[in-house]
N, C-alpha and C positions, 0 to 999 in steps of 0.2 A: 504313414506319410502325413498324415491329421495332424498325428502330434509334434511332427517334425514342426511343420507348417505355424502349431501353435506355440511351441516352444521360442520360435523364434520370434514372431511378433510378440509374445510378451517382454521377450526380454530387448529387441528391437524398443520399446514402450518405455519399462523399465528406465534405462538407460537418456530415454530422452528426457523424462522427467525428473529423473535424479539430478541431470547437472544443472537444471533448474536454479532449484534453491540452493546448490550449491554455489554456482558461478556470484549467483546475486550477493549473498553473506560474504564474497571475499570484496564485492564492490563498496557493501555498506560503508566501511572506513572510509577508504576514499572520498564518497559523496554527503558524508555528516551525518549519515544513520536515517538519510529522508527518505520515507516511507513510497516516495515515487520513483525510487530507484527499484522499486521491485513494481512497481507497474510500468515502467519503462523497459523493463527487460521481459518482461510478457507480450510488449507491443514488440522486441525486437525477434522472439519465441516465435508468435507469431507469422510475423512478416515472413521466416524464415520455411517457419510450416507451408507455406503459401508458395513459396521457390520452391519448397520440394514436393509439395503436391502438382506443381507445373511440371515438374521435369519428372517426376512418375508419369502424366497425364499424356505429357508429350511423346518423351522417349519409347517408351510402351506402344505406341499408335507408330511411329516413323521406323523400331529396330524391331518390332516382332520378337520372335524368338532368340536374337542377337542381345535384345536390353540386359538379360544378367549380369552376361560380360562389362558391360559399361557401368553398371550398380556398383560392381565390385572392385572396380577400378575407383570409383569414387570414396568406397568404404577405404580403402589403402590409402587415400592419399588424407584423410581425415587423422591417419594416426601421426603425422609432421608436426601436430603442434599438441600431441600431448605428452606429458600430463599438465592435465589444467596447468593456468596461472593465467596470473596481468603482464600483459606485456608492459612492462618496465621504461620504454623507451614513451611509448603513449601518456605513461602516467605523470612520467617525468615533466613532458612537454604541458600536461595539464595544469598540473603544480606551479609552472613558470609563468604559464598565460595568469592566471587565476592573480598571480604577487601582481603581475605588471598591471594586467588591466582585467578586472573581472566580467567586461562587458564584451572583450573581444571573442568572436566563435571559436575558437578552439578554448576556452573559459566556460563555456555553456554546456552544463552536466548533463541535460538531453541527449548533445550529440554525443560528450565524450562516453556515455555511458555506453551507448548504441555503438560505436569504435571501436570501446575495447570490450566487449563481446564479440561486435565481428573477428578483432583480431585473434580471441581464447579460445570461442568455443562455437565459431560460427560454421568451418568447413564437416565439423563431426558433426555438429548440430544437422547440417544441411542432410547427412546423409542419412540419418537417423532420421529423420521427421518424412523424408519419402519409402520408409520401411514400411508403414501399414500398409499402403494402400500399393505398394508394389509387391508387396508378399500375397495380398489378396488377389491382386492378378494375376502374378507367377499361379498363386491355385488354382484359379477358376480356369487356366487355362491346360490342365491336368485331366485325368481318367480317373479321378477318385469319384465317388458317391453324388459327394457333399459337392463338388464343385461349380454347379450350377446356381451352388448360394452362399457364398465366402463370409456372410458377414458376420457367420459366430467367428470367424479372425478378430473384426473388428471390437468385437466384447472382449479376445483374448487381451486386443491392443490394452483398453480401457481398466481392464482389471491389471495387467502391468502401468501403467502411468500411476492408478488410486497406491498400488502398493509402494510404489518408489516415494510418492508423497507422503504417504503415512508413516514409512518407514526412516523419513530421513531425519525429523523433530525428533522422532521416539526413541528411536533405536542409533542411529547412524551418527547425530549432531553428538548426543551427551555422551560418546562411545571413540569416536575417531575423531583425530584433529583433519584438518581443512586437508593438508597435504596427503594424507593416509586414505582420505576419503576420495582424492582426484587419483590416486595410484589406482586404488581399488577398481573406480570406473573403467582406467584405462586397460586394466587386464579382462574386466566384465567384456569393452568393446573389442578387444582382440577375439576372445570366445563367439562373440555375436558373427565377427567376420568369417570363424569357421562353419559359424551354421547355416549361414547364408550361401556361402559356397555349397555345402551339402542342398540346400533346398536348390538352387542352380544347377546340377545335376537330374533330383528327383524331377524337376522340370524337363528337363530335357529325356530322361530315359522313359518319364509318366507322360507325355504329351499325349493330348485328345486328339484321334486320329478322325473324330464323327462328325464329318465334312453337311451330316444332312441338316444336324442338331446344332450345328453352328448358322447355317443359314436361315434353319427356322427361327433362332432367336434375333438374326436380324431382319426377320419379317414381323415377328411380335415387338419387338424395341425401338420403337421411332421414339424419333431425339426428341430430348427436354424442350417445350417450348420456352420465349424468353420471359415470363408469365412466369413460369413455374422455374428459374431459375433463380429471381428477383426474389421469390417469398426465398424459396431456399436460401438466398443472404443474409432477408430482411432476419428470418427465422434463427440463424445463425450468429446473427451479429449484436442485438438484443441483448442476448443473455452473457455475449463478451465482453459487453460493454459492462451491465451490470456487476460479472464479477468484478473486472478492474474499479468499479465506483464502490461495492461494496467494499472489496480489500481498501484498498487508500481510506474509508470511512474508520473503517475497526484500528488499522496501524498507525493511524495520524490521532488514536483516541487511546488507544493503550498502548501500542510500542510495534516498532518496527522490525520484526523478528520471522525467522523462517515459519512457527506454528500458524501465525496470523494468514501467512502467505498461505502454506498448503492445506489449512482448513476449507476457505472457500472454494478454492481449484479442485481440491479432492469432491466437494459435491457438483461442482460442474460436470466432474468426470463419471462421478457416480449415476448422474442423470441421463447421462448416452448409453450406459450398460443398462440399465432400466429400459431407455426408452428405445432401445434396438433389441432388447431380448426377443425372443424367438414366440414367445407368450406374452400379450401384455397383462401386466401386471394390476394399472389404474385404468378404469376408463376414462375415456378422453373427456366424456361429460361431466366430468366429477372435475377433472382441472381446469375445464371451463369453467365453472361456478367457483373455486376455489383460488383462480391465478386473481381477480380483481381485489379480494381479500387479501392477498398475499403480495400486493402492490398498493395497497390503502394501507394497511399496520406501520410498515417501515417506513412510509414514507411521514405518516401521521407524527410519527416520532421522529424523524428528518426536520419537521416544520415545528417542534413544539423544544427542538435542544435538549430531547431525552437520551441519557446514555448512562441510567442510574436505574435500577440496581442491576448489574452489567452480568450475573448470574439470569438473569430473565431475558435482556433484552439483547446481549451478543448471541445466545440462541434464537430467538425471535426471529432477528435480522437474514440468521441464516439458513431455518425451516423456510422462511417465506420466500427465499433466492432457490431455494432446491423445487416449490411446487413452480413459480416461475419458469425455470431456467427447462425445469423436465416437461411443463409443458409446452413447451417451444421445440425441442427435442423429441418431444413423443410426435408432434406434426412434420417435423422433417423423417423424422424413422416411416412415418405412413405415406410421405411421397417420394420416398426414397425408389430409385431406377432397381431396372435389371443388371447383372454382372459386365454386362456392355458396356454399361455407361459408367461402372462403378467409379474409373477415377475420374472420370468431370463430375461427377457428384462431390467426390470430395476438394475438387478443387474449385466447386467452387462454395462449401462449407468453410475451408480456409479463407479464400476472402469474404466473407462474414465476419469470423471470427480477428481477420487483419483492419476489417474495418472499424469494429467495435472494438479493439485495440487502441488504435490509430484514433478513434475519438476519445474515449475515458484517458489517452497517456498525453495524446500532444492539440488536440483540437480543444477541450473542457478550459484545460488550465489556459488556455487564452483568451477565451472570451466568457468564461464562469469567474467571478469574484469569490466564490464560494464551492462546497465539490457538490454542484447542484450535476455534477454528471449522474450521480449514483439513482435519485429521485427519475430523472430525463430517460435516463436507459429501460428503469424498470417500465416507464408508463412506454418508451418505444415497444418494450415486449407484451403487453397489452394490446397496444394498435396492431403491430406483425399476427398477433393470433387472430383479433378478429377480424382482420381479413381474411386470414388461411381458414378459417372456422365459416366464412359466411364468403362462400361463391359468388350465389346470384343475391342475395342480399346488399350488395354493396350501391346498385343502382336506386334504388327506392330509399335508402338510409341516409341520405346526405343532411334533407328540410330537418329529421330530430337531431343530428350530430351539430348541425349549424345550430340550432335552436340551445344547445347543451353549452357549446362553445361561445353564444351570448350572453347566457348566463353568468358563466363563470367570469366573462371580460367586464361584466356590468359590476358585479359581486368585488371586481378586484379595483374596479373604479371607483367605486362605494368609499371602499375601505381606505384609498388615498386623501377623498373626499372630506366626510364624514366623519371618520373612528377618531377620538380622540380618550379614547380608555387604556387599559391597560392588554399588552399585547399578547400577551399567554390566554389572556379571557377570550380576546377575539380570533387568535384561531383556534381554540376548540370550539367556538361559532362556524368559522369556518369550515374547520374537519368535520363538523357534523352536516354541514350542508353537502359539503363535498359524495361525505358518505353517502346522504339521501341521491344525489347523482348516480352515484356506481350502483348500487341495491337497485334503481327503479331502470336499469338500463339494462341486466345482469342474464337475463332472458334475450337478447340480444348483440352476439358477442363485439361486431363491428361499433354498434352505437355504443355497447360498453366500454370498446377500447378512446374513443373519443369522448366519452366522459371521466375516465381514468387522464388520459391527458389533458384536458380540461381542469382539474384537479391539481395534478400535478403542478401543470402552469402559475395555477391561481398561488400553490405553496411556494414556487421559486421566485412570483412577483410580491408576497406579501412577507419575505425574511424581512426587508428591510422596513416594511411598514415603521412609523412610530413618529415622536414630536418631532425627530432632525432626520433628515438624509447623512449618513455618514460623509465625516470629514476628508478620508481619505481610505481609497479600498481599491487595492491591488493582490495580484497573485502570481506565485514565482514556483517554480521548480519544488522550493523546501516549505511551501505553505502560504496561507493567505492571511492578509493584513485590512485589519480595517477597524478603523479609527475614530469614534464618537463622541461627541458632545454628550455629557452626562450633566443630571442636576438640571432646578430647576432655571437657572443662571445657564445653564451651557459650560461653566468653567472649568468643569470638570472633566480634560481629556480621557481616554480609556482606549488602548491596542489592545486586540481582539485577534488569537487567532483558533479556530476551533473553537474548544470547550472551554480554552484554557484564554483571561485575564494573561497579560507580558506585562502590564504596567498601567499606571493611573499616575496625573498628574493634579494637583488643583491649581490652576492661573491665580487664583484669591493667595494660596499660599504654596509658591512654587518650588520655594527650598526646603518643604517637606517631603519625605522618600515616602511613598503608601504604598499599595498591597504587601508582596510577601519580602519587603526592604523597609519596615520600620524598625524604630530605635529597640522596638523589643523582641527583632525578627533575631537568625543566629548572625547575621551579617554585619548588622545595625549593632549588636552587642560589642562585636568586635573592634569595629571601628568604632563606637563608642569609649570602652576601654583603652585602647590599645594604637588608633589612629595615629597618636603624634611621635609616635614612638619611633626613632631610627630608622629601622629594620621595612617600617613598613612606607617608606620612599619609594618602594618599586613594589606597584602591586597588580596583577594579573586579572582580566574577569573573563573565562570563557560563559560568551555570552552576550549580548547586547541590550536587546529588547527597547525598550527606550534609554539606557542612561541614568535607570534611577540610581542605582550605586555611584554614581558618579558626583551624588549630592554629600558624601560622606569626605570628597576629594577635599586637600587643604594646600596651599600653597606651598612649594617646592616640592610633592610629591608630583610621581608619573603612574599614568594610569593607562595600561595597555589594556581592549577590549579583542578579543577573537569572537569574530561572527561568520556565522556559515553565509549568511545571505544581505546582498549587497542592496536588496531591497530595502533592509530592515535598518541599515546604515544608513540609507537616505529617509526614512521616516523620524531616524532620531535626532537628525541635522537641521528637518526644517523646523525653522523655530515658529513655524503656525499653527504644527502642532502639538511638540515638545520642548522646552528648553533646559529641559535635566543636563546632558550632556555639554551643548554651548555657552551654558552658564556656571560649568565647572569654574572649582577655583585650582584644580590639578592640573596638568599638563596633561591631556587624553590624545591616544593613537587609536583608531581602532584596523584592526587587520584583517581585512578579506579573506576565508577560507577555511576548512577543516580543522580545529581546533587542536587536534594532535600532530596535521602535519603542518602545519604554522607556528606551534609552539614548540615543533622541534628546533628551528632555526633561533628561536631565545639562546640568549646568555645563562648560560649553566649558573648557578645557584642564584638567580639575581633577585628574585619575589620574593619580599615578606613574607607576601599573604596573596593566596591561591584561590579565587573562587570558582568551583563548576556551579553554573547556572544554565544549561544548555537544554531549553525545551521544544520539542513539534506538538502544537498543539499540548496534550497531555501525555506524550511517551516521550521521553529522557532518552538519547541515544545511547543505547546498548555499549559501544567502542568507547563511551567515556568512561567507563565502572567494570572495566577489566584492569589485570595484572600491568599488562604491558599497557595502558593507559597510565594508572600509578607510577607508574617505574620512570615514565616522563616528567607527568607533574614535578617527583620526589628530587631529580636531577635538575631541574628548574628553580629551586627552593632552595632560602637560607637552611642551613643546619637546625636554625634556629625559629624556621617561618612554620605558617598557619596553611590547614589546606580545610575550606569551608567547601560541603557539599549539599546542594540545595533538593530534597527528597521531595517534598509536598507533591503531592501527588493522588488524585480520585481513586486509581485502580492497583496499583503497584504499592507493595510495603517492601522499599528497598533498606530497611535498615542490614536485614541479615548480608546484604550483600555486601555492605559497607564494613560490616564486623568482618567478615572473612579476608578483606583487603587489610584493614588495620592489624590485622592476626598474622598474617603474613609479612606486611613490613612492618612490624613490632612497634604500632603507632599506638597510642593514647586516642580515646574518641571520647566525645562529647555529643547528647543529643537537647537541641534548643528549640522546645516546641513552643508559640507561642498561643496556645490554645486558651493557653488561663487568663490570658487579658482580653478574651473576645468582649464579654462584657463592658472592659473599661477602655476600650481601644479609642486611639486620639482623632479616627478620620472615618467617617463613614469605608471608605475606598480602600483602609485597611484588611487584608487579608489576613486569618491564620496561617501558618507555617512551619513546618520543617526543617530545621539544620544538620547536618552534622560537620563538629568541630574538630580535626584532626592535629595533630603535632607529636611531635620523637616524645616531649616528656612534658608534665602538668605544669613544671617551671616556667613552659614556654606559653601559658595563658597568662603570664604575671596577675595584675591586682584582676583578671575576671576568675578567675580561678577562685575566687571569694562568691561568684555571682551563685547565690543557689537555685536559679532558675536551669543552668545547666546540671543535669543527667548523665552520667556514666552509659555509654556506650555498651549493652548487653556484649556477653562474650559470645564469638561465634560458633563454640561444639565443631561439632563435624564438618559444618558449614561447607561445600566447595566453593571454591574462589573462581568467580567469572573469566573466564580469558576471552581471546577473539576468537578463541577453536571452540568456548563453550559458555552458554548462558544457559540458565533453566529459567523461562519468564514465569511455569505456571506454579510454582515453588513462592514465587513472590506476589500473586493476584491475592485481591483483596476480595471476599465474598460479599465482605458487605462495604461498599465504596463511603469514603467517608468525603460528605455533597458539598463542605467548605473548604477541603483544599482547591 
């Protein structure tokens, strides 16, 4: 019966976490490949977890022995909407708002994300996510052995969730397409609903008849007080928070892709199997001295804009989220109840986990200009421990934590004051002061935790330290905007978003294109050569950023712009901070919305000349550098037209992936680095760059096709070709990032 019991929470587990990253990757295209499409659907994961730990909680307590009956009615009615997909009808309706007015709500990719999840994969989801903790009570309430202590289930749960995540990048993504993948689940979930029926049964024929051993445990099991309910949230919701800040940190920095997702979730998952085993494994004094170290590194590098060499520090970021997150986890595993209380335990670990959600998805990006949620979470799991670590402690500790916390406000008014240096210098002034904080505190966990956030604070009030307050600094759905005065003049605008430089303009000299759109970038080549040419009357830019391509515009051309974000369309409009754009001399449109579904409604062959330029931060959206992305551009374009693709990029060497598209549509490539003019480059604000230059035949570069600054396009060998069913991102990571794209 054990194994019955464990067979089925794992795959009960399994099953939940699989459609995870599956659901998410069909939404990617949809929403422009933004990295908070998968922390938006964690928050909807969540919430969901959260209804079905209620209705485990509840149902369980009102049906007794009746509840299986009603479980399994729920499990049946979950298979109405499979096999997976989008509802078509919702997507359509989003599509339509988005052309008419991008401002209206049903336009707002929050909700529509959270919609169409409820409407795919929300009634299975619900039923699956009250599987754990209703199979552990179905046991506990059994004549087996074990049943007075269900929670090696809860391990089974955990080690099915780790394997569906692990298995679904590795194994699952580069192996089945999208639809083969949601068949497969759907016969997985029919299998679960026979086993479930079977444990339904073994429940009912194994029922605990020992009427004396059930009333002793409710004379040893008084209820959770609301004290020890509170940490249990605080305790939970912490390190939910954190994952969601870490993931959005790594995907908004290298790319938006299912690995990035189930690396961190897989160690969150990994830290509840650790921190509920049966044996522990660390002592708890060792993660008290170890979690403030593991909350000062990342964050140290949070505040300093390291995210080089990404072989060192993407590990880094996520060793020091595992001794966090496990020791937040190993305190909830040590005041974890008796089998009485088992599902108000977990429900109220779900809201935790919905609250720390609910902040990193929809609470940060409103009132964070930056993703300061990631830094904010980790020092909140700092404070949650040292309280849970120091009982009577808390009363006597307030005069040093105030004393800690004046400091750091005094340190941060200094620095508005005062500093007039150079700002990488002064916070590693400050991260060493910071340091001396958490070290002299480190022996006392509570004043440790308020000198950790003390810290924390001081690095989210001194990002923007320096000569200007930024000109303009906003944050949306697909990323954060902000806008500075550069030079010692100021004239020198600069959009910011991440790691990643969108644009620089100089006021002195405005009708110069700089960073990665000079005359010697692949862009700048071509509309250099080849600008007044015909053909290229109608020219395409997926992509916005400011409008510098906009400077190459000449009179009686049109220049259509596709931008994911309507944010970025008003930054390029006002002319106090840019005037690339409104100082075209071409006719400019630009087009609210997903770049492949907005440029399907184009006039079939009508662009010259095609540019993808579409960046978050430093990761390239995936759905633009597939097959069926090509296949649109291709149908969009003269016979005769140019398709430029803009690579530059820290982490990512997507050339092979461009070879294997040009390989397949039997295209001519060109690669235009502009590396070898770094030295004689015409603009401080000038960036090196990345091209590549696509067309049917060499004919179609006319007089550049002379330029021998362009490189032949390596061939692609074996190369697979991207679809939307398949990318492989760790085939194209760069070991050693190269710090000037």
């Amino acid at each position: 019966m054990r194994f019955l019991f464990t067979l089925t929470v794992f795959l009960s587990s399994f099953l939940l976490f699989l459609v995870e990253p599956l659901i998410a990757k069909r939404l990617l295209p949809t929403f422009g490949g933004s990295p908070l499409v998968w922390n938006t659907s964690l928050l909807f994961f969540q919430t969901i977890l959260l209804l079905g730990y209620l209705y485990a909680h509840s149902s369980t307590r009102r049906l007794g022995a009746k509840q299986p009956k009603l479980h399994l009615v729920v499990l049946f009615l979950g298979l109405g909407v499979l096999p997976i997909r989008l509802p078509g009808a919702l997507l359509h309706i989003y599509q339509q708002s988005l052309a008419r007015d991008p401002n209206s709500f049903l336009a707002q990719p929050s909700f529509m994300v959270l919609a169409m999840l409820a409407l795919s994969v929300g009634l299975p989801f619900f039923a699956l996510s009250s599987g754990a903790p209703l199979i552990q009570k179905w046991f506990s309430q059994t004549n087996d052995p074990n049943a007075h202590n269900p929670y090696f289930l809860y391990r089974a749960s955990n080690v099915g969730s780790l394997i569906a995540l692990l298995a679904y990048p590795v194994i699952i993504e580069p192996r089945f397409s999208l639809g083969a993948t949601s068949l497969l689940w759907t016969v997985l979930y029919v299998a679960l609903g026979m086993l479930m029926v079977l444990c339904a049964i073994a429940v009912r024929t194994h029922a605990s008849t020992t009427v004396e051993a059930v009333a002793a445990e409710e004379m040893d099991s008084p209820a959770p007080s609301a004290r020890k309910k509170l940490m249990w949230v605080a305790l939970a919701a912490g390190p939910s928070a954190a994952l969601l800040g870490l993931t959005g940190y790594l995907t908004t920095n290298v790319a938006p892709v299912p690995l990035l997702w189930v690396v961190p979730l897989s160690i969150y998952l990994i830290t509840f199997i650790v921190a509920f085993a049966e044996h522990r494994q660390i002592p708890q004094v060792a993660l008290r001295f170890l979690t403030p170290i593991a909350v000062f590194l990342p964050v140290s590098f949070f505040a300093l804009g390291r995210f080089t060499p990404i072989q060192s520090v993407v590990p880094l970021h996520l060793v020091c989220f595992l001794v966090v997150a496990l020791a937040c986890h190993s305190q909830l595993a040590a005041g974890r109840p008796s089998a009485r209380h088992l599902t108000e335990f977990y429900v109220w670990l779900s809201v935790g986990g919905a609250v720390g959600g609910l902040f990193a998805s929809i609470v940060a990006p409103l009132i964070f200009t930056d993703k300061f949620e990631y830094p904010v979470s980790l020092a909140f799991c700092a404070l949650s421990l040292g309280f849970a670590m120091s009982q009577a402690e808390h009363r006597k500790g307030y005069g040093f934590a105030l004393v800690v916390s004046g400091l750091a406000a005094y340190a941060i008014g200094m620095s508005r004051m005062v500093w007039h240096g150079d700002a990488v210098s002064y916070k590693y002034v400050w991260i060493a002061v910071g340091g001396a904080f958490v070290a002299l505190t480190a022996y006392r966990p509570m004043l440790n935790g308020f000198a950790v956030c003390s810290f924390v604070g001081a690095v989210c009030c001194t990002q923007y330290a320096g000569f200007r307050k930024p000109l303009h600094i906003d944050r949306s759905f697909f990323g954060t905007h902000n806008v500075r005065a550069m030079g010692l003049t100021g004239r020198i605008r600069r959009l910011v978003d991440g790691n990643t430089v969108h644009g620089a303009q100089d006021f002195d000299h405005p009708e110069m294109p700089l960073t990665y759109y000079s005359k010697h970038s692949g862009v700048g080549k071509v509309f250099g050569a080849l600008g007044n040419e015909a053909r290229f009357d109608r020219v395409g830019i997926v992509g916005l950023g400011i409008g510098t391509i906009s400077a190459y515009g000449r009179p009686g051309q049109k220049m259509d712009f596709y931008e994911l974000d309507p944010a970025i369309e008003r930054v390029a409009e006002d002319r106090q901070l840019f005037t690339y754009l409104t100082d075209c001399k071409a006719k400019t449109h630009v087009i609210i919305g997903d770049a492949r579904l907005r440029l399907a409604e184009a006039e079939s062959c009508g662009y010259g000349f095609l540019v993808i330029d579409a960046f978050a931060s430093d990761a390239i959206p995936v759905h633009l550098l597939t097959k069926e992305a090509f296949t649109l551009y291709l149908s969009k374009m003269r016979p005769d037209g140019l398709l430029a693709v803009h690579i530059s990029n820290k982490y990512l060497k997507l050339e092979p992936v461009l070879a294997a598209l040009a390989r397949d549509f039997q295209l001519r490539g060109w690669i235009v680095d502009s590396t070898k003019y770094h030295k004689t480059r015409e603009h401080p604000e000038v960036n090196d760059s990345r091209w590549i230059i696509l067309g049917h035949n060499a004919t179609d570069l006319g007089p550049l096709a002379l330029d021998t600054d362009l490189e032949p396009l390596p061939e692609a060998g074996n190369a697979k070709t991207w679809t939307d069913d398949y990318s492989d991102i760790i085939s194209v990571l760069k070991l050693k990032p190269d710090p000037d794209e």
